[in-house]
BAFI-3210 file (N, C-alpha, C; in Angstrom, 3 decimals, decimal comma, padded with zeros to 6 digits):
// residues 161
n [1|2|3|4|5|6|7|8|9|10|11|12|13|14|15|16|17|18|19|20|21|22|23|24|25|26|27|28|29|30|31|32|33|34|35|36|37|38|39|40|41|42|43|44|45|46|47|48|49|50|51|52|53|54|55|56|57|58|59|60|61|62|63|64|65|66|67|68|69|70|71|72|73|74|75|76|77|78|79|80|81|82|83|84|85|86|87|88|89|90|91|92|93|94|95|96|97|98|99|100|101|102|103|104|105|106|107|108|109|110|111|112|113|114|115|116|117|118|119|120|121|122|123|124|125|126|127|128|129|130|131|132|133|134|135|136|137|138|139|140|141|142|143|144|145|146|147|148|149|150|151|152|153|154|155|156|157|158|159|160|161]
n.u [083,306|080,033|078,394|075,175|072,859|071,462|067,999|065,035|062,174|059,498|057,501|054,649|052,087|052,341|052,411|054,018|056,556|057,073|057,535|060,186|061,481|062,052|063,167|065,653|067,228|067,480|069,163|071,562|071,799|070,408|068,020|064,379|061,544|057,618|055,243|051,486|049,977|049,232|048,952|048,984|052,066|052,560|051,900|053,952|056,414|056,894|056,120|058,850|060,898|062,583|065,815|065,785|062,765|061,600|059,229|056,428|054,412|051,513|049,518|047,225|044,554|046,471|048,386|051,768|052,368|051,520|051,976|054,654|054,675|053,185|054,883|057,521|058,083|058,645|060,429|063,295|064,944|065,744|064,024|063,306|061,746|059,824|058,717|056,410|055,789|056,554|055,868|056,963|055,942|055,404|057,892|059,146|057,177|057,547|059,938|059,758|057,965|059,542|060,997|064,148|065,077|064,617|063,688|063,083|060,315|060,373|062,938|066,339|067,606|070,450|071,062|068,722|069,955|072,644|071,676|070,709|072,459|073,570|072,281|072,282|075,020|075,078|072,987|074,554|077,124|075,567|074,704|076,876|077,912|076,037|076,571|078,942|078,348|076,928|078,286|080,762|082,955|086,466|088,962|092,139|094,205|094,508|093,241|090,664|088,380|085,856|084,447|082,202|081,246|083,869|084,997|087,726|089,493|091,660|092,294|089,515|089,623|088,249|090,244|091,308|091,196]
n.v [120,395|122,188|124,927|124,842|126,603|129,346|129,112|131,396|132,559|134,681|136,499|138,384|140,509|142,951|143,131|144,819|145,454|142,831|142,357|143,903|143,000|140,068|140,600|142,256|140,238|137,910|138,563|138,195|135,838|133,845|131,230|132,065|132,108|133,116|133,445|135,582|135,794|135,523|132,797|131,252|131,169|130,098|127,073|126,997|127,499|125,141|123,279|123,771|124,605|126,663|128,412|131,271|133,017|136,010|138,145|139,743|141,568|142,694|141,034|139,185|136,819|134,764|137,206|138,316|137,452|135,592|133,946|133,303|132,071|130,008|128,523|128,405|126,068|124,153|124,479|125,685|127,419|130,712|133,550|136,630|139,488|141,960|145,093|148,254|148,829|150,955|150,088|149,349|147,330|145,350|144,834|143,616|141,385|140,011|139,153|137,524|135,702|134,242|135,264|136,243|138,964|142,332|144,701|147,902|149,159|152,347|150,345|149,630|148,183|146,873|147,050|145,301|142,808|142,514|142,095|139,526|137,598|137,700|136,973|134,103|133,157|132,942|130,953|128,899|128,380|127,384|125,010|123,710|123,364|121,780|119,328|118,318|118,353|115,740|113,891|113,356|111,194|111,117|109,470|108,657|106,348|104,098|104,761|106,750|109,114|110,716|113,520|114,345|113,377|112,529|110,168|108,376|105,612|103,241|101,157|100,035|099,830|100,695|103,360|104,736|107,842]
n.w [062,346|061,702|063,096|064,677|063,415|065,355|066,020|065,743|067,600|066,405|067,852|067,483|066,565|065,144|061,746|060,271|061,663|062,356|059,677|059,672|061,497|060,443|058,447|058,759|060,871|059,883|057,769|059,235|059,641|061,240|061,508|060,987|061,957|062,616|064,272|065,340|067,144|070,776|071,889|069,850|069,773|072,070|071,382|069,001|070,265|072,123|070,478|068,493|069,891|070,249|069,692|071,033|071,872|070,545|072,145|072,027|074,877|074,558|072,933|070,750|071,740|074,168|076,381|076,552|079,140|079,974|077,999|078,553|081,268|080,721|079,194|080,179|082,211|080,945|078,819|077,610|076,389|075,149|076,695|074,826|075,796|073,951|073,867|074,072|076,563|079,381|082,114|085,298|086,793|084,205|084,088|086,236|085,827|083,733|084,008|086,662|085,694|083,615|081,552|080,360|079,154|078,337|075,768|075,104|072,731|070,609|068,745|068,552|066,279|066,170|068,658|069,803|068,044|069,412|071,819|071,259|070,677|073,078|074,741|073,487|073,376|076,389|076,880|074,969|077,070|079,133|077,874|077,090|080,120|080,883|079,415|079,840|082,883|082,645|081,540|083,510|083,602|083,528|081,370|081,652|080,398|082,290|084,353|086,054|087,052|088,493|088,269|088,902|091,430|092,732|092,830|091,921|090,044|089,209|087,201|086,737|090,068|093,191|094,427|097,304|098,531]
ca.u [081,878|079,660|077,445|074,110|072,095|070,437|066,398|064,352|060,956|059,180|055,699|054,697|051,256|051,901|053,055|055,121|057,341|057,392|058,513|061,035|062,494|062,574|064,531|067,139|067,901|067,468|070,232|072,740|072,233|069,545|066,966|063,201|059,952|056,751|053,416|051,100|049,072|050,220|048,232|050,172|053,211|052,745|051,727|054,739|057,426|056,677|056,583|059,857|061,665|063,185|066,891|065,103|062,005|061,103|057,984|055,507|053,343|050,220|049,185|045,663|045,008|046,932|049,538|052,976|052,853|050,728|053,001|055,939|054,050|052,530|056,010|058,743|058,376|058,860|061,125|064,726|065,493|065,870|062,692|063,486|060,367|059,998|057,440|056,304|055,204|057,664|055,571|058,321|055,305|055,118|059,112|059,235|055,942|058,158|061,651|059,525|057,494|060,881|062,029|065,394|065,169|063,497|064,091|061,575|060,103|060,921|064,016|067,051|068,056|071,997|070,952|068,268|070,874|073,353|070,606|069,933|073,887|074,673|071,359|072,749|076,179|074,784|072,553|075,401|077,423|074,866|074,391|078,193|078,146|075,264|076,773|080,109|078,327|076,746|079,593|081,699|083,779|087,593|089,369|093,007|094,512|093,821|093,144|089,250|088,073|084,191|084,235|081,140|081,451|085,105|085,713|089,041|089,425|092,603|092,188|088,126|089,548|088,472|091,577|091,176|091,782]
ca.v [120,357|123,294|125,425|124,949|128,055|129,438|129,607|132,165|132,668|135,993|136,650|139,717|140,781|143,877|142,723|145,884|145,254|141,235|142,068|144,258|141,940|139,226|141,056|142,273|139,392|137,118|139,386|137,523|134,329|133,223|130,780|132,764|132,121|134,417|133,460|136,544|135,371|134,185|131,319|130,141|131,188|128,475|126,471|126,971|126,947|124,052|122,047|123,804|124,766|127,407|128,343|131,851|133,829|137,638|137,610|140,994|141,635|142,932|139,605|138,799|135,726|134,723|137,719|137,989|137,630|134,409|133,043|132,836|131,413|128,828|127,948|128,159|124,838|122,875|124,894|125,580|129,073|132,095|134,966|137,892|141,046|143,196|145,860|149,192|148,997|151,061|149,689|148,813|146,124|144,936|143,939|142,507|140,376|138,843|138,282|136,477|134,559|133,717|136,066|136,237|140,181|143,321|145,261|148,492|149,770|151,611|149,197|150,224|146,979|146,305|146,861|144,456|141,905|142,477|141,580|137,923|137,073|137,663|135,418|132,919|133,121|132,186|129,258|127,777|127,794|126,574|123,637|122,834|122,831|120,417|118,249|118,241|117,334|114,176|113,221|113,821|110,922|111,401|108,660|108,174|104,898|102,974|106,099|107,233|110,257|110,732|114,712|114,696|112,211|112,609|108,990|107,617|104,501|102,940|099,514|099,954|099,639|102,503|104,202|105,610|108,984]
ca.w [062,528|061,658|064,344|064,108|062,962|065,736|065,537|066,614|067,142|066,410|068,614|067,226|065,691|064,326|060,546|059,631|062,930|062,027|059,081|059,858|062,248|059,925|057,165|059,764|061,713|058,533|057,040|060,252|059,313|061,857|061,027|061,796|062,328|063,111|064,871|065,407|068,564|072,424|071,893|068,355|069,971|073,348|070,597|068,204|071,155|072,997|069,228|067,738|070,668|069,090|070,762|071,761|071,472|070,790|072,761|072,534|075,541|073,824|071,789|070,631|072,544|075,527|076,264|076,041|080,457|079,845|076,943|079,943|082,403|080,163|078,185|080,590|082,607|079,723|077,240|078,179|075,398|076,138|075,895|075,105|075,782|072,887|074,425|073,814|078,408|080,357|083,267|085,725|086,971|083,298|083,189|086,762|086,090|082,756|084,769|087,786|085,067|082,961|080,432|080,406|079,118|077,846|074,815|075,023|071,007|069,140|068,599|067,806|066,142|066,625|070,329|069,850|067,754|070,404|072,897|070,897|070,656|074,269|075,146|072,700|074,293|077,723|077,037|074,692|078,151|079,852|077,649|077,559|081,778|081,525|079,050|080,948|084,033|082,191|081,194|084,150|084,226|082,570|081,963|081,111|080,693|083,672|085,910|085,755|087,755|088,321|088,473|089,800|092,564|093,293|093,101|091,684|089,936|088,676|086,568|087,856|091,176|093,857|094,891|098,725|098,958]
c.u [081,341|078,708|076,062|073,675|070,840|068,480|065,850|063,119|060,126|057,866|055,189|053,309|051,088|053,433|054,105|056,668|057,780|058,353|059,939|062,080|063,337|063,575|065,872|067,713|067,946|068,840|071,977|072,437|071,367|068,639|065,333|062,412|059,204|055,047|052,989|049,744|049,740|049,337|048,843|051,496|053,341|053,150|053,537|056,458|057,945|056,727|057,524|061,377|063,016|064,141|066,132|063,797|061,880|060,205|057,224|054,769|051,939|049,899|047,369|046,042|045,880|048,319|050,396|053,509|052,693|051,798|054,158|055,486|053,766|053,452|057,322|058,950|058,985|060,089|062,720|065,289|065,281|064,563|063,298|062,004|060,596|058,588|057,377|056,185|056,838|057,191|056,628|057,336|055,714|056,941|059,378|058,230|056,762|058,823|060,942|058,509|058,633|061,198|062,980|066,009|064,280|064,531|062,650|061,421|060,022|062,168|065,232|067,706|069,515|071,914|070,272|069,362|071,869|072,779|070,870|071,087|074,160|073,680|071,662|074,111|075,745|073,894|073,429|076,156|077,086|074,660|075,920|078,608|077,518|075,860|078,334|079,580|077,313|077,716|080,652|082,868|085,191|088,277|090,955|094,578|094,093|092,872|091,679|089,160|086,858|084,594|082,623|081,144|082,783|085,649|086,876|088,745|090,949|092,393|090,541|088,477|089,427|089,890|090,682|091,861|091,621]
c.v [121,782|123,310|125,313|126,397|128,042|129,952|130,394|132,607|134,104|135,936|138,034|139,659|141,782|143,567|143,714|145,611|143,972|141,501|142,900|143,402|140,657|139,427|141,335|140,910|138,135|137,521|139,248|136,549|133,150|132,720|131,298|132,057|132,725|133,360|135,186|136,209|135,104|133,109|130,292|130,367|130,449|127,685|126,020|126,649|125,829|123,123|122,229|123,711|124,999|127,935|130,144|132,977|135,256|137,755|139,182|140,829|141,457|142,003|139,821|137,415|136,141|135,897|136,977|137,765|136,272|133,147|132,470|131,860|129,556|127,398|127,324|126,820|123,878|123,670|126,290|126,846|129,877|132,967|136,459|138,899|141,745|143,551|147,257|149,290|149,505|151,068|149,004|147,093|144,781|143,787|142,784|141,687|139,299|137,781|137,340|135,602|134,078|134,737|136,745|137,946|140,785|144,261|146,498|148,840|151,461|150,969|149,699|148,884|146,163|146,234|145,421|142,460|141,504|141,090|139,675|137,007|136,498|136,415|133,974|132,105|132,333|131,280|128,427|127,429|127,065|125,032|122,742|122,618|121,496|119,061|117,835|117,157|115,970|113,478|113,868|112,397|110,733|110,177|108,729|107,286|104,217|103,526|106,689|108,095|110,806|112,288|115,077|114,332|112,511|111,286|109,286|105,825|103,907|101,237|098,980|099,571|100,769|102,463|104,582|107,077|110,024]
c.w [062,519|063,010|063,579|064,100|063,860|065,488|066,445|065,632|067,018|066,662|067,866|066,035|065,232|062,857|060,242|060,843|062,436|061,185|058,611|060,549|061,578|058,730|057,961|060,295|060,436|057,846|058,131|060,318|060,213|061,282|062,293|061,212|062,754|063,338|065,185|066,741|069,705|072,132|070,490|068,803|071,226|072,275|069,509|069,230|072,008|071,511|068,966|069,067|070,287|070,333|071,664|070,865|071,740|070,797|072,801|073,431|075,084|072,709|072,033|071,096|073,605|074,878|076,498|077,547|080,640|078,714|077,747|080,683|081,845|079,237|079,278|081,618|081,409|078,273|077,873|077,549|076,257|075,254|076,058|074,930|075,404|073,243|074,271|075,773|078,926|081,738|084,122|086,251|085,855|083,507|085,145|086,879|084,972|083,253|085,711|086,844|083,859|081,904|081,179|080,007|078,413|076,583|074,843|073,149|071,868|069,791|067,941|067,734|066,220|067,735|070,501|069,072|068,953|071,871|072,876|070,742|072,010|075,026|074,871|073,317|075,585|077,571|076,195|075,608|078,548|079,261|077,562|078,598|081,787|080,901|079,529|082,150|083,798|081,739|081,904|084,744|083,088|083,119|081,274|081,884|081,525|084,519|085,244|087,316|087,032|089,131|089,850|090,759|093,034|093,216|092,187|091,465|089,021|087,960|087,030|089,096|091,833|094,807|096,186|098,664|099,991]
res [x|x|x|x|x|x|x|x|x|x|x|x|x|x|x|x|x|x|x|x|x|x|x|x|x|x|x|x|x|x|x|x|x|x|x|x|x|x|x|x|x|x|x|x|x|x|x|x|x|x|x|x|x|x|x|x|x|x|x|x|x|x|x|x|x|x|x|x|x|x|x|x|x|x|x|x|x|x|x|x|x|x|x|x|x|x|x|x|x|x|x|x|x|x|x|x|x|x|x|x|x|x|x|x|x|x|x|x|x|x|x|x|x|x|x|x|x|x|x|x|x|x|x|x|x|x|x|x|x|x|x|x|x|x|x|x|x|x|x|x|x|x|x|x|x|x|x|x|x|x|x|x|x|x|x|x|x|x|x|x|x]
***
C-alpha cells in the first residue's frame, strides 16, 4: 500500500514568497495549495483539511492569530507560523491559540522543509495511537484482550483476573 501524499496549505499573500514556496516544496513531492487571505484560508482549511498549514500572520482579512483561533477546534493538522514578527507576544499568542510552530522570514528553506517533515512525523503517530486505541481489542484464537479496558475473554467468556 502506498503513503498518501501529504497536503499542504500555503496562507501567504505576498505572491513572490507563495511562489517560492510552492516550487520548493512541490519539488518533495507534496501536494500544495495557496489562498492569499485569513479569511480564504478558515475557509479553505476547514473544507480541505489539509494534513498541515503554513499560516502568515499579516493576512488581508482575518490574520494569521485569528485564522488559529477560528480553525483549530474543528481541524486536527498541524500550523505551522511563517512570520517576519520576532514579537515574543506574537509567537506565544499562536502556540496558546494552536500552532504547533514558528518559522521566522527570511526562510531558509531545508530548515523550513525539515520543519514540515518532523510536523508530519508527529501527527502520523498521533493518528496511529488513535487508531490503535479504537481498535484496542486483540484477539487470538479463543483468547481476546480489550487493551483498553483490560478485560480478558476466552471463547467470549470473561476470564477473572
Amino acid at each position: 500500500m502506498q503513503a498518501q501524499t501529504p497536503h499542504l496549505l500555503i496562507v501567504e499573500d505576498d505572491d513572490q514568497l507563495a511562489d517560492l514556496l510552492l516550487e520548493y516544496l512541490g519539488m518533495h513531492g507534496f501536494e500544495l495549495s495557496r489562498v492569499a487571505s485569513g479569511d480564504a484560508g478558515v475557509e479553505r482549511i476547514l473544507e480541505t483539511q489539509p494534513d498541515l498549514v503554513i499560516l502568515d500572520l499579516l493576512l488581508p482579512g482575518a490574520n494569521g492569530l485569528d485564522v488559529c483561533r477560528r480553525v483549530r477546534e474543528a481541524y486536527s493538522g498541524a500550523i505551522l507560523i511563517l512570520t517576519a514578527s520576532q514579537s515574543e507576544a506574537d509567537h506565544v499568542a499562536g502556540l496558546e491559540l494552536g500552532a504547533d510552530d514558528f518559522v521566522i522570514k527570511p526562510i531558509e528553506p531545508r530548515v523550513l522543509l525539515a520543519r514540515i517533515r518532523t510536523q508530519l512525523r508527529r501527527l502520523k503517530g498521533e493518528r496511529i495511537a488513535q487508531t490503535q486505541n479504537e481498535n484496542s481489542m486483540l484477539s487470538i484464537g479463543p483468547l481476546q484482550v480489550d487493551s483498553k479496558t483490560r478485560d480478558v475473554f476466552i471463547e467470549d467468556r470473561p476470564v477473572e483476573l
